[in-house]
N, C-alpha and C positions, 0 to 999 in steps of 0.2 A: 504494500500500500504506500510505505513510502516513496517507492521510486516511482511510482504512478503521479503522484500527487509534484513529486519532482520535474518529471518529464513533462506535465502541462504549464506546469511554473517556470519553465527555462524557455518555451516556445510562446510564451505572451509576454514577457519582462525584455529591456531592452539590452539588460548587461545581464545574461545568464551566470557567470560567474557568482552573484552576489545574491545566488537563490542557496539557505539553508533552511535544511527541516531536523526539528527535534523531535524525535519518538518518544514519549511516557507509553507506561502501562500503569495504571492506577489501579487497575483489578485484573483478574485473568478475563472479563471479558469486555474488555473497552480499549480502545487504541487511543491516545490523543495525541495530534499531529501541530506542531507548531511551526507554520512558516513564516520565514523572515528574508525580506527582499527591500535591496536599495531603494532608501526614501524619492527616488525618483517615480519606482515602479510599481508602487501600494496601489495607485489607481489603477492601474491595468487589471492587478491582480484582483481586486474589488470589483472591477466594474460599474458600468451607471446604473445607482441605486443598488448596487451589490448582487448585480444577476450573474456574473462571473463565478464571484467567492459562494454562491449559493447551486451554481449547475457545475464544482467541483464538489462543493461536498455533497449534492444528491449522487454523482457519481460514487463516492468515497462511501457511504452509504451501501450504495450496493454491491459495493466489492466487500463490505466488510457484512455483510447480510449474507453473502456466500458462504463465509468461513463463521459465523454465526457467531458475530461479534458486533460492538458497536464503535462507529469512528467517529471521535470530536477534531476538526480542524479549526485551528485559530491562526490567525491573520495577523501576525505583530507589525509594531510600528518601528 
């Protein structure tokens, strides 16, 4: 799920090098995924009104509904 969440975040940011994600596990079954992207590229990554940050985590959702888990991604600044 990480690199997933990776590979969409290096292909809409304009300096890919500057996409990191931090993995938690808070329980055995919750993922929480923290991405952090140059203050340039928060909007891209958010999108207008937040339809971006919100049709990655519906994705992330169902990858992690596969393996019957649940995924929190957060958006840092």
């Amino acid at each position: 799920m990480k690199e997933f969440v990776e590979f969409i975040a290096r292909h809409l940011v304009d300096n890919p090098d500057s996409v990191h994600i931090e993995e938690s596990v808070p329980n055995e079954n919750t993922i929480e995924l923290a991405l952090k992207v140059g203050p340039d590229d928060v909007g891209k990554v958010i999108g207008k009104q937040g339809k971006t940050a919100q049709a990655m985590r519906t994705l992330l959702t169902a990858i992690a509904a596969k393996e019957g888990k649940r995924a929190i991604l957060k958006i840092l600044d």
